[in-house]
ZADO-1210 file (C-alpha; in nm, 4 decimals, padded with zeros to 6 digits):
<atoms>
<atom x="00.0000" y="00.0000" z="00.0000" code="UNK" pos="1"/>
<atom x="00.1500" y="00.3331" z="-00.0949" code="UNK" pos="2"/>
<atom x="00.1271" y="00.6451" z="00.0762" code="UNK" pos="3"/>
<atom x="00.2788" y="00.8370" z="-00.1731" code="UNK" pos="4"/>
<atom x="00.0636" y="01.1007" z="-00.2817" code="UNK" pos="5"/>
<atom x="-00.1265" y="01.1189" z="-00.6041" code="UNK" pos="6"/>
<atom x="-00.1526" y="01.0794" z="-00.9159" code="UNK" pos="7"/>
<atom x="-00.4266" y="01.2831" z="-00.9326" code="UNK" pos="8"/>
<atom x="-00.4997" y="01.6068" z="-00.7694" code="UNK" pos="9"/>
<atom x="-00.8876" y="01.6599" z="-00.6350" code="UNK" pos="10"/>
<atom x="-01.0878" y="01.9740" z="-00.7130" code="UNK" pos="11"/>
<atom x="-01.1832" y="01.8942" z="-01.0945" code="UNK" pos="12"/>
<atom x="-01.5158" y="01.9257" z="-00.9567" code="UNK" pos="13"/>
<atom x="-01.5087" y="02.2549" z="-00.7691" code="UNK" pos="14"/>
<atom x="-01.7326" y="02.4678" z="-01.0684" code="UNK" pos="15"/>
<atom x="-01.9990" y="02.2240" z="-01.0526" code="UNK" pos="16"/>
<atom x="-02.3165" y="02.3147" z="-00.8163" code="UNK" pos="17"/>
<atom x="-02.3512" y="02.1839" z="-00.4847" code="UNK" pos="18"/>
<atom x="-02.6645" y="01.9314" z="-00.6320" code="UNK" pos="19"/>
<atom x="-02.4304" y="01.7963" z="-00.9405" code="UNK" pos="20"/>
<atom x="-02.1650" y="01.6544" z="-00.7167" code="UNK" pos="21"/>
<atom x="-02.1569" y="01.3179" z="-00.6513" code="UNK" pos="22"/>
<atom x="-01.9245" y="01.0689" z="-00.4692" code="UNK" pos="23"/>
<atom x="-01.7074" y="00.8286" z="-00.7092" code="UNK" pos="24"/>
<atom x="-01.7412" y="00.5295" z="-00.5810" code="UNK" pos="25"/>
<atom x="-01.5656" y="00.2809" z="-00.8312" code="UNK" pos="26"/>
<atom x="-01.3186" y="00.5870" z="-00.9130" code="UNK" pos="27"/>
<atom x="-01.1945" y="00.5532" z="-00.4719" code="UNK" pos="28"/>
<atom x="-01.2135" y="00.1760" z="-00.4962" code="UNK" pos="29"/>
<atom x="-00.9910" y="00.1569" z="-00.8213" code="UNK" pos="30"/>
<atom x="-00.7396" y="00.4152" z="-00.6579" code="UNK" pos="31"/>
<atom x="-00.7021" y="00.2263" z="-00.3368" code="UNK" pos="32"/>
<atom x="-00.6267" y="-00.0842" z="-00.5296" code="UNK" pos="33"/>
<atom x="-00.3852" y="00.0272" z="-00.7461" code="UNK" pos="34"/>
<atom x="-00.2106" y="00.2143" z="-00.4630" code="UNK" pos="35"/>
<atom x="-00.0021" y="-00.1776" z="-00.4269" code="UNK" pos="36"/>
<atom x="00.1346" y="-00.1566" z="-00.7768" code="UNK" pos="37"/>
<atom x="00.3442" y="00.1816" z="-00.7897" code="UNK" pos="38"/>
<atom x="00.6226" y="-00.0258" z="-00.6060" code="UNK" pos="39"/>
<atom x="00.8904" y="00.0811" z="-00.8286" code="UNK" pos="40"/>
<atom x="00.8420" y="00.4750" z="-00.7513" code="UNK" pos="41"/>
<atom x="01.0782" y="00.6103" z="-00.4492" code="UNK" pos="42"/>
<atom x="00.7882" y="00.7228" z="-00.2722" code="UNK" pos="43"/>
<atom x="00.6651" y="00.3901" z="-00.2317" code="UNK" pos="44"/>
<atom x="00.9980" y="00.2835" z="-00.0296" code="UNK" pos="45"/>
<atom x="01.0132" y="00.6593" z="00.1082" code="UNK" pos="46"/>
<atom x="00.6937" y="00.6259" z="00.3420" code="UNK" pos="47"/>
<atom x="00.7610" y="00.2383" z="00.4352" code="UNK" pos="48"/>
<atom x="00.7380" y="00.3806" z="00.7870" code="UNK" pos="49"/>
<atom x="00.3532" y="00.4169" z="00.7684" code="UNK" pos="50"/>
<atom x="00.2918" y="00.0953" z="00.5835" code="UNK" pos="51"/>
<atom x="00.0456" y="-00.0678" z="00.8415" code="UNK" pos="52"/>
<atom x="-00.1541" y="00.2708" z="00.8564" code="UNK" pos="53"/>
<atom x="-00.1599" y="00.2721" z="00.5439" code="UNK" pos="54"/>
<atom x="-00.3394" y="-00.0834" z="00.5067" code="UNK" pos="55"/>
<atom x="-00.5587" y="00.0480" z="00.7509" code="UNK" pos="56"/>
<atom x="-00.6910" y="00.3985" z="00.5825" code="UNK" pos="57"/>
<atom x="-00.7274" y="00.1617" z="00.2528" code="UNK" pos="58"/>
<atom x="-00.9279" y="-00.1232" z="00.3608" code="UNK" pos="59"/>
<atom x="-01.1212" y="00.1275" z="00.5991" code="UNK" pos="60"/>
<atom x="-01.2335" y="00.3378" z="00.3184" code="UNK" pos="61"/>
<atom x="-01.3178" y="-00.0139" z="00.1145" code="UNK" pos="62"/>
<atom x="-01.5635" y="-00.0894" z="00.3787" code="UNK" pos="63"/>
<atom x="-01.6840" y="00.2531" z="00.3988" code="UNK" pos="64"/>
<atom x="-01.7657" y="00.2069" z="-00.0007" code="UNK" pos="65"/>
<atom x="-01.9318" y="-00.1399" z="00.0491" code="UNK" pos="66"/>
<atom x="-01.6060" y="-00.3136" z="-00.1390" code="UNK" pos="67"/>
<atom x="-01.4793" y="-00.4791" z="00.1919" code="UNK" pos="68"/>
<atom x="-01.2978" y="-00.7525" z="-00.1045" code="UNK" pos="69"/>
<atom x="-01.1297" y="-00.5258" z="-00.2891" code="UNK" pos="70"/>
<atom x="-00.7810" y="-00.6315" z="-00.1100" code="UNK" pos="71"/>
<atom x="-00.6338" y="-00.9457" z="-00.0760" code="UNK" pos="72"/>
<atom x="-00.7572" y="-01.0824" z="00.2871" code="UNK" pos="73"/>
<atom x="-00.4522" y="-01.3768" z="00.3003" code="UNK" pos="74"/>
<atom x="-00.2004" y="-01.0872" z="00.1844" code="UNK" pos="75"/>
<atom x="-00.3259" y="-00.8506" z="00.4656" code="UNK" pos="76"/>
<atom x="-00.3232" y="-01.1054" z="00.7448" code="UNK" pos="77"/>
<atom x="00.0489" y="-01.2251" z="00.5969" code="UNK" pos="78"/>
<atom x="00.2142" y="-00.8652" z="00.5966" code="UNK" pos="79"/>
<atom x="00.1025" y="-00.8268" z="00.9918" code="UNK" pos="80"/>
<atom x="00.2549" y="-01.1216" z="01.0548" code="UNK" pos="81"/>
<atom x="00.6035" y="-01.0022" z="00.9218" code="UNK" pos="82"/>
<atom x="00.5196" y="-00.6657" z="01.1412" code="UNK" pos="83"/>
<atom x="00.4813" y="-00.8720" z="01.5039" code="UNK" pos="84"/>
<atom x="00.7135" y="-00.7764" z="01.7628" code="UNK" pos="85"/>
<atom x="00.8866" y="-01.0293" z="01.9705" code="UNK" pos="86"/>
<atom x="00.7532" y="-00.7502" z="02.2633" code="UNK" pos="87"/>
<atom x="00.4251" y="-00.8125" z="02.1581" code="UNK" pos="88"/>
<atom x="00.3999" y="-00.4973" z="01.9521" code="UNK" pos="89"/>
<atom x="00.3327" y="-00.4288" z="01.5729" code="UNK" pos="90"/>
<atom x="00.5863" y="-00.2039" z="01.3962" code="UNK" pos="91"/>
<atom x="00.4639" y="-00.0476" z="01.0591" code="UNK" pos="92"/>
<atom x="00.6783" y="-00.2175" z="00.8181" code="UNK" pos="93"/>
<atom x="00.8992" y="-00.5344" z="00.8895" code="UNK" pos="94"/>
<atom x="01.1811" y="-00.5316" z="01.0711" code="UNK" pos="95"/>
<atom x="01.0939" y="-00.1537" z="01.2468" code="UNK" pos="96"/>
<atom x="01.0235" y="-00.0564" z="01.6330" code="UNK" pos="97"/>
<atom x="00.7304" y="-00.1472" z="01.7508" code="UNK" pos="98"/>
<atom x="00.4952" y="00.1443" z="01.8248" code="UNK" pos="99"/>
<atom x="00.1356" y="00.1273" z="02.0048" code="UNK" pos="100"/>
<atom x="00.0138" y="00.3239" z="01.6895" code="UNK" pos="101"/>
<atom x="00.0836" y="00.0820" z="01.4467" code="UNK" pos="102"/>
<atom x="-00.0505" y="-00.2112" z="01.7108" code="UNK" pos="103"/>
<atom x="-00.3862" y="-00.0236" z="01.7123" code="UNK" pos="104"/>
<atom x="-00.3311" y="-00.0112" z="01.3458" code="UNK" pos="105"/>
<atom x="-00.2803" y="-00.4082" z="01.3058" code="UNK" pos="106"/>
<atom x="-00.5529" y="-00.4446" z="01.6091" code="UNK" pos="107"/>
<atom x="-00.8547" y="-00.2442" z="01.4233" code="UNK" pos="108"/>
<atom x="-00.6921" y="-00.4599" z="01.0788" code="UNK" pos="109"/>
<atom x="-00.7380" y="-00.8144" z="01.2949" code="UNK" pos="110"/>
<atom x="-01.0642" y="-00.7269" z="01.4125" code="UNK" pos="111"/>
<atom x="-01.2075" y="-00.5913" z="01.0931" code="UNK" pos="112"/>
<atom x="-01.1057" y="-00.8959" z="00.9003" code="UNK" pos="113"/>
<atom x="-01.2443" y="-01.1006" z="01.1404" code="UNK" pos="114"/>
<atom x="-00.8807" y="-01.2705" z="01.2070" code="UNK" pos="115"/>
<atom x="-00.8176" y="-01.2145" z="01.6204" code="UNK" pos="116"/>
<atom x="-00.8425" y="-01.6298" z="01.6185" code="UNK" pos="117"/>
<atom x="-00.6676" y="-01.7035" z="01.3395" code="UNK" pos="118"/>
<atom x="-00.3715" y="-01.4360" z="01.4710" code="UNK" pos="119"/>
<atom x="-00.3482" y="-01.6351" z="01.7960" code="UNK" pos="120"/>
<atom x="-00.3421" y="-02.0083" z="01.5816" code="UNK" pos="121"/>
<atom x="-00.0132" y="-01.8224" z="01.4648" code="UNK" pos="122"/>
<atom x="00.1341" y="-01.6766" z="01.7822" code="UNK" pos="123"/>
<atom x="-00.0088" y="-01.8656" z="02.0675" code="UNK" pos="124"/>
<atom x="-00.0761" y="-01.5882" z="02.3661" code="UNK" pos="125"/>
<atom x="-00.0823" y="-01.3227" z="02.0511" code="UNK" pos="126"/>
<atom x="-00.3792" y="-01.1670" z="02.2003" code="UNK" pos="127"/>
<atom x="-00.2704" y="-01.1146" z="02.5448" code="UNK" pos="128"/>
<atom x="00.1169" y="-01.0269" z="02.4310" code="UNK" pos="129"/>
<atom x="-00.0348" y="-00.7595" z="02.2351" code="UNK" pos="130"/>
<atom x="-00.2066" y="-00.6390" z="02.5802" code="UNK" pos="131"/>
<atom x="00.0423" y="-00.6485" z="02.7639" code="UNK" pos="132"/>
<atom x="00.3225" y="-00.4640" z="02.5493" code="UNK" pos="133"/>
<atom x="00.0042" y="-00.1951" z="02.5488" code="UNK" pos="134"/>
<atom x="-00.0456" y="-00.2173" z="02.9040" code="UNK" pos="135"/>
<atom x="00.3749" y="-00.2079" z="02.9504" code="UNK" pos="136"/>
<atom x="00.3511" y="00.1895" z="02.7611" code="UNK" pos="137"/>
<atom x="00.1501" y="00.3101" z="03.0408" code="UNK" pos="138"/>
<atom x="00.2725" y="00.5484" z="03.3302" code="UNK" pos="139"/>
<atom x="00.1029" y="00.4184" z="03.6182" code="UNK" pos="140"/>
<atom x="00.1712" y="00.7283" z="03.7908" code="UNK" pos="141"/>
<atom x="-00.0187" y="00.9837" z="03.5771" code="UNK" pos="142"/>
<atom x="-00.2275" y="00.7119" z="03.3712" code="UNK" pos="143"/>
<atom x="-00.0947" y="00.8339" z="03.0372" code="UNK" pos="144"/>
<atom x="00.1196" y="00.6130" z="02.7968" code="UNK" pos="145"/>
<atom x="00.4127" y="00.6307" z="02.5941" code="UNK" pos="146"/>
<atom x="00.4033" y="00.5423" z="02.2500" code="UNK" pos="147"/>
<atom x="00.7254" y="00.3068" z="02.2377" code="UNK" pos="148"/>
<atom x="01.0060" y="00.2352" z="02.4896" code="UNK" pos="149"/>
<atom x="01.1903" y="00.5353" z="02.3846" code="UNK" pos="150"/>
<atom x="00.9305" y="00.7164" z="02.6573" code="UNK" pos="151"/>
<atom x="00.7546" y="00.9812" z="02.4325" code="UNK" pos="152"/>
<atom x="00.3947" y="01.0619" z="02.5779" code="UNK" pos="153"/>
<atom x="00.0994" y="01.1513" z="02.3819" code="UNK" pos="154"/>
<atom x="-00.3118" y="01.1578" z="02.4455" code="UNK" pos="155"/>
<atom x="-00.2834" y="00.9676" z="02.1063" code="UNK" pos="156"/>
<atom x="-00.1114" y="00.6847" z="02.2394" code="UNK" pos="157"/>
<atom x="-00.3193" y="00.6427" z="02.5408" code="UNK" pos="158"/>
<atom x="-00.6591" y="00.6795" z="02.2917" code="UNK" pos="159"/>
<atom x="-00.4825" y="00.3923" z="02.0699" code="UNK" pos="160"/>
<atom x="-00.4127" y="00.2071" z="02.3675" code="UNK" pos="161"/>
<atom x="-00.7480" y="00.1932" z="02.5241" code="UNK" pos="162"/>
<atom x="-00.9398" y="00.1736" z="02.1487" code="UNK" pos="163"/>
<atom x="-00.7217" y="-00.1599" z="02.1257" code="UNK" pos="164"/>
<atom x="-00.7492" y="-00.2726" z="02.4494" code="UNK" pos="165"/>
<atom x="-01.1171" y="-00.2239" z="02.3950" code="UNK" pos="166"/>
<atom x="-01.1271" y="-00.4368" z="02.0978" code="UNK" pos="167"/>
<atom x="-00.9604" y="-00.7003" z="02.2391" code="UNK" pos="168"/>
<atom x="-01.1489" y="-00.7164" z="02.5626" code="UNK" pos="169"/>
<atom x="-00.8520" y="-00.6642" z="02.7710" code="UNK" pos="170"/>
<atom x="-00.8957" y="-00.2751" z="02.9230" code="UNK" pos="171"/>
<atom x="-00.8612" y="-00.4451" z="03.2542" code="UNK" pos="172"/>
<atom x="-00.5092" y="-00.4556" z="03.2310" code="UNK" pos="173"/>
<atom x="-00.4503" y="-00.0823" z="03.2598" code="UNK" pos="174"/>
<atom x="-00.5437" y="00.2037" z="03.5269" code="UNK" pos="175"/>
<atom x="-00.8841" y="00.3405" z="03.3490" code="UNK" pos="176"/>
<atom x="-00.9540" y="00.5904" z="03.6279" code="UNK" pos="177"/>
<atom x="-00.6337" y="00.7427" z="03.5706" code="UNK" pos="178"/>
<atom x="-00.6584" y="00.7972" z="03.2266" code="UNK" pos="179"/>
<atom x="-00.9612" y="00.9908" z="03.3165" code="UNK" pos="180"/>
<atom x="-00.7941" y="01.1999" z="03.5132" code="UNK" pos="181"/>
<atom x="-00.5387" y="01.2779" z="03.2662" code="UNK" pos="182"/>
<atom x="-00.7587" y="01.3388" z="03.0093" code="UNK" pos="183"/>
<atom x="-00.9793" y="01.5733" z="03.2166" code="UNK" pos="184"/>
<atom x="-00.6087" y="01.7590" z="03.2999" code="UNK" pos="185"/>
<atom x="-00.5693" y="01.8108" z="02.9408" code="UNK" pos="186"/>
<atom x="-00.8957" y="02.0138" z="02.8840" code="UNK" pos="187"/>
<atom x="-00.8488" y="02.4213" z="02.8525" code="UNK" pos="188"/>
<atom x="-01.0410" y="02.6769" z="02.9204" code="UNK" pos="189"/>
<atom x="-01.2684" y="02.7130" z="02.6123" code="UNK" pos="190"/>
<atom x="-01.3899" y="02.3186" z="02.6964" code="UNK" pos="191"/>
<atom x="-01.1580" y="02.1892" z="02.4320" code="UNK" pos="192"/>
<atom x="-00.8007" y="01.9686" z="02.4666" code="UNK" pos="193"/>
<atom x="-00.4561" y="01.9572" z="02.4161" code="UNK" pos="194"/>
<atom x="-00.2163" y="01.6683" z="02.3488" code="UNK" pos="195"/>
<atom x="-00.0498" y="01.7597" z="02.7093" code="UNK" pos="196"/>
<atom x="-00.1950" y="01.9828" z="03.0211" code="UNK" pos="197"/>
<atom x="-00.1857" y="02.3143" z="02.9225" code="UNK" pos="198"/>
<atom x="-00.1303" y="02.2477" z="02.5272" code="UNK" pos="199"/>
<atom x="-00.2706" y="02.4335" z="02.2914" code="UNK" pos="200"/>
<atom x="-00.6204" y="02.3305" z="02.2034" code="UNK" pos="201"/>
<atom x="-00.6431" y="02.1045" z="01.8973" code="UNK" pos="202"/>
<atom x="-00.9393" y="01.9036" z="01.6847" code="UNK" pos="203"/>
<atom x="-00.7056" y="01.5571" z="01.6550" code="UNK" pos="204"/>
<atom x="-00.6512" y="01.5747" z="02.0084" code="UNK" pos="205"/>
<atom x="-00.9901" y="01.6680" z="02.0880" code="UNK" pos="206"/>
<atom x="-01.0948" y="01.3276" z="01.9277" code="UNK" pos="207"/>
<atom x="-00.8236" y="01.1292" z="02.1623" code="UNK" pos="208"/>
<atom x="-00.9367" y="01.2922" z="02.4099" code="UNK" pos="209"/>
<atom x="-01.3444" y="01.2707" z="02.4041" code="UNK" pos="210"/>
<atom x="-01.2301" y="00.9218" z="02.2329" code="UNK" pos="211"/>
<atom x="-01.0911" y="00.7701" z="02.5690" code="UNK" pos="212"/>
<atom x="-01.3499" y="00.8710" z="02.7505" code="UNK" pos="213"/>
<atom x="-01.5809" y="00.7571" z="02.5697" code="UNK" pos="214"/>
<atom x="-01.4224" y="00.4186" z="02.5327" code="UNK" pos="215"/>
<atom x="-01.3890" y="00.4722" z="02.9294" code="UNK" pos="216"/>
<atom x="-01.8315" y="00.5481" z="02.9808" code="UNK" pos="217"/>
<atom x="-01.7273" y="00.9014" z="03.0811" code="UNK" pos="218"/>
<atom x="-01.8234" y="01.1235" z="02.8295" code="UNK" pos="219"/>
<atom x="-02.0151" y="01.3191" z="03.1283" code="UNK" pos="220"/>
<atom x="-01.7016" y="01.4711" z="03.2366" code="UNK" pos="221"/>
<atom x="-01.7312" y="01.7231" z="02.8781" code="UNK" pos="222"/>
<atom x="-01.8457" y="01.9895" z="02.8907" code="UNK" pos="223"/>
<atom x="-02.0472" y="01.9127" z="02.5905" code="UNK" pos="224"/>
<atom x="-02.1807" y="02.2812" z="02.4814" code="UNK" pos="225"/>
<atom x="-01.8345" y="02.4550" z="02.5510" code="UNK" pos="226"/>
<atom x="-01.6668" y="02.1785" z="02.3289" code="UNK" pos="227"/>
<atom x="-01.9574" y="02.1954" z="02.0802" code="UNK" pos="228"/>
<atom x="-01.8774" y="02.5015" z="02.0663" code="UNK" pos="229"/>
<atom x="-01.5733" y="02.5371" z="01.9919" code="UNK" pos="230"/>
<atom x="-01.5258" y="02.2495" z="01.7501" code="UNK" pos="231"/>
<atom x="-01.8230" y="02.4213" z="01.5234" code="UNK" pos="232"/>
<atom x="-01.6215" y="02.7175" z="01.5217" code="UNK" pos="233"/>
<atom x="-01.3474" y="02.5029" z="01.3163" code="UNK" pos="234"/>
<atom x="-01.5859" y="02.5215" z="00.9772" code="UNK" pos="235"/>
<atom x="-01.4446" y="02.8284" z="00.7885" code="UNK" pos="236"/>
<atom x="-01.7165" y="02.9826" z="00.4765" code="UNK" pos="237"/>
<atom x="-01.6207" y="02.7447" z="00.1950" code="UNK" pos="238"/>
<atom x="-01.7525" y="02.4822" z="00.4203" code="UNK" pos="239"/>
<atom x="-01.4626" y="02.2916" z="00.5268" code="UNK" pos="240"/>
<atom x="-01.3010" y="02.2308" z="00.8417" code="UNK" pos="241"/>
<atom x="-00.9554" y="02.3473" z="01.0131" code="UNK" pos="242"/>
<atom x="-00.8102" y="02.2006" z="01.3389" code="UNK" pos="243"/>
<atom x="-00.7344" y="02.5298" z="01.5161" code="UNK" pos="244"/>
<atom x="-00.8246" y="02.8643" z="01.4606" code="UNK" pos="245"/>
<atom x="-00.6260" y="03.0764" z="01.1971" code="UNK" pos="246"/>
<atom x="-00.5433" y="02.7641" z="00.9947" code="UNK" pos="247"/>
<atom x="-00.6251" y="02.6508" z="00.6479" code="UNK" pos="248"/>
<atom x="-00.9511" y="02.3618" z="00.6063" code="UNK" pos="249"/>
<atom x="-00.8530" y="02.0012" z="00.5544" code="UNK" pos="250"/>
<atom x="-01.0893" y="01.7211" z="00.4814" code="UNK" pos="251"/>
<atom x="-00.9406" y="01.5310" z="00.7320" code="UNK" pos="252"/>
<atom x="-01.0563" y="01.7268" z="01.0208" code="UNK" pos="253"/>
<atom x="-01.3707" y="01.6325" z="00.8541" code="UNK" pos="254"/>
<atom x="-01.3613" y="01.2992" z="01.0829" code="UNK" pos="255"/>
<atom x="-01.1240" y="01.4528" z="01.3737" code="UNK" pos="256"/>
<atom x="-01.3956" y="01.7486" z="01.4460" code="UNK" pos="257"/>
<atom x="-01.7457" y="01.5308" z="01.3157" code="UNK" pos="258"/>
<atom x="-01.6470" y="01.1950" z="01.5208" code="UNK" pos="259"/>
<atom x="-01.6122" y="01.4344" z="01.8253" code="UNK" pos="260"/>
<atom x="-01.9157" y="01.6534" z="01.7850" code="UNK" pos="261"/>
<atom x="-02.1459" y="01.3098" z="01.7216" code="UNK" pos="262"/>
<atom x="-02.0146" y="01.1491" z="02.0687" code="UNK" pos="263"/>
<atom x="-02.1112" y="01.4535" z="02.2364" code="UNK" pos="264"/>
<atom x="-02.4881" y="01.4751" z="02.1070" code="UNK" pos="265"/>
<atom x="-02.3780" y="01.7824" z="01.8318" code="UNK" pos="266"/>
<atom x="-02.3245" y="01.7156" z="01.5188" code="UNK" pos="267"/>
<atom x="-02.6203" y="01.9349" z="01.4236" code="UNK" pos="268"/>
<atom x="-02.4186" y="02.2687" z="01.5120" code="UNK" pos="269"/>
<atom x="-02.2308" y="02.2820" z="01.1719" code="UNK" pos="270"/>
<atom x="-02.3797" y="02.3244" z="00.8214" code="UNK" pos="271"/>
<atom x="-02.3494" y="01.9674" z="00.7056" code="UNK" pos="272"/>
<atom x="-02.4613" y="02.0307" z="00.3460" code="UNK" pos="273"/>
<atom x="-02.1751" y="02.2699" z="00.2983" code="UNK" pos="274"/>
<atom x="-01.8945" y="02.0090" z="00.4441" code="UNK" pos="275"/>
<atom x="-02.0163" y="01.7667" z="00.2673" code="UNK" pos="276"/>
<atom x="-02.0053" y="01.9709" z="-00.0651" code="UNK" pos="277"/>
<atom x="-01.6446" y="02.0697" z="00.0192" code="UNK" pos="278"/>
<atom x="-01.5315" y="01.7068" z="00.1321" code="UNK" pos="279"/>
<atom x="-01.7082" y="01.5959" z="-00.2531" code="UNK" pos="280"/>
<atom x="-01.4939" y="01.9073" z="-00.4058" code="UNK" pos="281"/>
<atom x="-01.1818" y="01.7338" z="-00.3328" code="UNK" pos="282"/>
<atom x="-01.2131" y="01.4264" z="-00.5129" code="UNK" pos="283"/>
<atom x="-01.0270" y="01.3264" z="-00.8075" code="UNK" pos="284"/>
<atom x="-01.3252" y="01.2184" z="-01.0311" code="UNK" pos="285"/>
<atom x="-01.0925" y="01.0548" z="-01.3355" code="UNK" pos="286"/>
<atom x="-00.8492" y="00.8786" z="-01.0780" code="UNK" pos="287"/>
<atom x="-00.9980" y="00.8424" z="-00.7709" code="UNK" pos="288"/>
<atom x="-00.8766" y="00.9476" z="-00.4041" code="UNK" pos="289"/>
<atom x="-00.9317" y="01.2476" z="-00.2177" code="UNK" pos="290"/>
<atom x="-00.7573" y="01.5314" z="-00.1391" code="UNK" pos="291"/>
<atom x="-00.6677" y="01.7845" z="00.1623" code="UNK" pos="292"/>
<atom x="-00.8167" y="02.0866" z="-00.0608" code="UNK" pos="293"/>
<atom x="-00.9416" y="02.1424" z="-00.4517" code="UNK" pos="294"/>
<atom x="-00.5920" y="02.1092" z="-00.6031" code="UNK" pos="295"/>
<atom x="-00.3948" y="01.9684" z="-00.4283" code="UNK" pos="296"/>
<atom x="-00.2612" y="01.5867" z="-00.4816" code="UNK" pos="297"/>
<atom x="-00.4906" y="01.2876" z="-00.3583" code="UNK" pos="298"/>
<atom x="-00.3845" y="01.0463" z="-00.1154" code="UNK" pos="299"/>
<atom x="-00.5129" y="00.7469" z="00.0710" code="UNK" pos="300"/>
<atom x="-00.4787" y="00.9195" z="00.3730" code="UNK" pos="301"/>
<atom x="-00.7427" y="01.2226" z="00.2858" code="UNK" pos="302"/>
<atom x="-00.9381" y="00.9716" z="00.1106" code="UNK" pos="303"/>
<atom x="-01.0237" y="00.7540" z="00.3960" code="UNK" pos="304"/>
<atom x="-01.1403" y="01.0693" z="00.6268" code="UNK" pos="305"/>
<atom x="-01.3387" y="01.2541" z="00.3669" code="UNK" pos="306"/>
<atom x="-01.5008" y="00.9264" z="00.3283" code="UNK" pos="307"/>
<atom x="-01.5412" y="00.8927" z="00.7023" code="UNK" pos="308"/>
<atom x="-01.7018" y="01.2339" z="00.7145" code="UNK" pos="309"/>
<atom x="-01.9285" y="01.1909" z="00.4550" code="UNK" pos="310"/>
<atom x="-02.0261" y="00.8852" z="00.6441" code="UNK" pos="311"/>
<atom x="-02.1443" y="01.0601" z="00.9828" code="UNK" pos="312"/>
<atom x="-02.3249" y="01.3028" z="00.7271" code="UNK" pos="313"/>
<atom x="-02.4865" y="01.0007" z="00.5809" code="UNK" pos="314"/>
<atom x="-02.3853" y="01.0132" z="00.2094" code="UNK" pos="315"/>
<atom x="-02.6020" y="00.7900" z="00.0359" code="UNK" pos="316"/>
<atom x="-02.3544" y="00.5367" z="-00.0470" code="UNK" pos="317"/>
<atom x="-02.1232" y="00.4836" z="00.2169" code="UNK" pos="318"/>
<atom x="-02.1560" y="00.2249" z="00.5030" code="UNK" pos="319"/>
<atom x="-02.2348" y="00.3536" z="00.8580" code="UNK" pos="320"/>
<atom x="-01.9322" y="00.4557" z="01.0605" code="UNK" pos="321"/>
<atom x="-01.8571" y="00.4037" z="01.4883" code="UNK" pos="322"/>
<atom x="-01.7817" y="00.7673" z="01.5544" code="UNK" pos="323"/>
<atom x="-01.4917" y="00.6031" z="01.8187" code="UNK" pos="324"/>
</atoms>
């Protein structure tokens, strides 16, 4: 799966009127697939380092579309074997670290394709190895976690930790109440969060944040209308959405600020028809893939959050999606 970006560059749709666009299905699917062949560009070999999130965004976006087939099952299941940790951790290519992104990566990929069983008939104990390198990141002090043994901490690595614990039924293994705690230190005074206390306020962390505690049945501790609020502010006039004031829309806050505002009960405070119309701007309608913005190259990584957004706006089309 390649992460380079393009061919194609989204926006060849951007004079048409908000009732002629259209989403291109077969165009994403056919972009997605092919995204396994460019092996021979430099690209390819250049972003080997986000291979297994990579897999992820492609065969998310595939089941988004209703073409959950469209990649090779066996070849999946076989590449996330090569990326298994003798820690218990998945690294994103073979033969890197291990990382608890890229094991929340492989964890959603196992449980998606069905394969948690078949994973342990390869690595007896692979379910509870992969808990407990998670469970081995955490700081059982402040209830955070580090994202590898090199120490860096992140409320993105302890949302990836408890989304896979979660998945694999094994959130007993860490200090839940803590996490809380550290979460609810991380929220500023305008009811949004930062990726640290006292960090600036920020829609991706906003979504590990409410994320974890939603995972952790304690959404009550938002302030939901202060963080409604704010997030709603994030849509800018041509209908798109930025992830902190003063900067430039991306469709990919299109999942990081929508996912949050639907598990807080407010997904009705931004104009949907007008984010919708942007996110539909941005597609590459001869090659497939979305992009950040009307001209600018298409990548997997845009395509499988504009296509997450336009789920939770329910695009006629596109599967249902868990806002967590």
């Amino acid at each position: 799966m390649s992460l380079a970006a393009g061919p194609g560059r989204g926006g060849l749709g951007r004079d048409q009127l908000p009732e002629d666009l259209k989403l291109y299905i077969n165009k994403h699917v056919a972009y997605i697939q092919s995204l396994d062949k460019r092996r021979d560009e430099l690209d390819y070999w250049m972003t080997e380092h986000l291979r297994v999130g990579g897999i992820y965004w492609g065969l998310t976006a595939l089941h988004l579309l209703g073409h959950p087939d469209a990649l090779s099952r066996e070849n999946i299941l076989t590449y996330l074997t090569l990326c298994f940790c003798e820690d218990g951790g998945f690294a994103a290519a073979p033969g890197h670290d291990s990382h608890i992104l890229y094991t929340c990566y492989a964890v959603q990929l196992l449980v998606t394709l069905d394969a948690v069983d078949e994973f342990e008939g390869n690595f007896p104990r692979g379910r509870d190895r992969i808990g407990e390198f998670i469970a081995n990141l955490q700081n059982r002090e402040t209830g955070t976690f580090a994202g590898d043994k090199w120490g860096e901490e992140d409320t993105r690595f302890m949302f990836c930790a408890m989304l896979a614990l979660s998945l694999l039924h094994l959130e007993h293994l860490v200090e839940i109440e803590k996490c809380v705690q550290y979460v609810k230190s991380c929220q500023n005074t305008d009811g949004s969060f930062g990726a640290s206390p006292g960090a600036e306020s920020h829609s991706g962390q906003v979504y590990t944040c409410v994320g974890t505690l939603a995972i952790a049945g304690k959404l009550d501790c938002v302030d939901a209308d202060a963080l409604g609020s704010w997030l709603s502010e994030r849509q800018l006039p041509n209908g798109g959405l930025n992830g902190r004031p003063e900067k430039l829309e991306d469709v990919c806050y299109s999942w990081w600020v929508l996912s949050s505002l639907a598990m807080i009960g407010r997904l009705h405070w931004i104009d949907q028809g007008r984010l919708a119309s942007f996110i539909l701007q941005c597609q590459d309608p001869e090659n497939g893939g979305i992009a950040d913005r009307p001209g600018d190259m298409v990548d997997v990584f845009h395509t499988v959050f504009g296509i997450a957004g336009l789920s939770l706006l329910q695009q006629p089309g596109v599967v249902e999606v868990d806002p967590i």
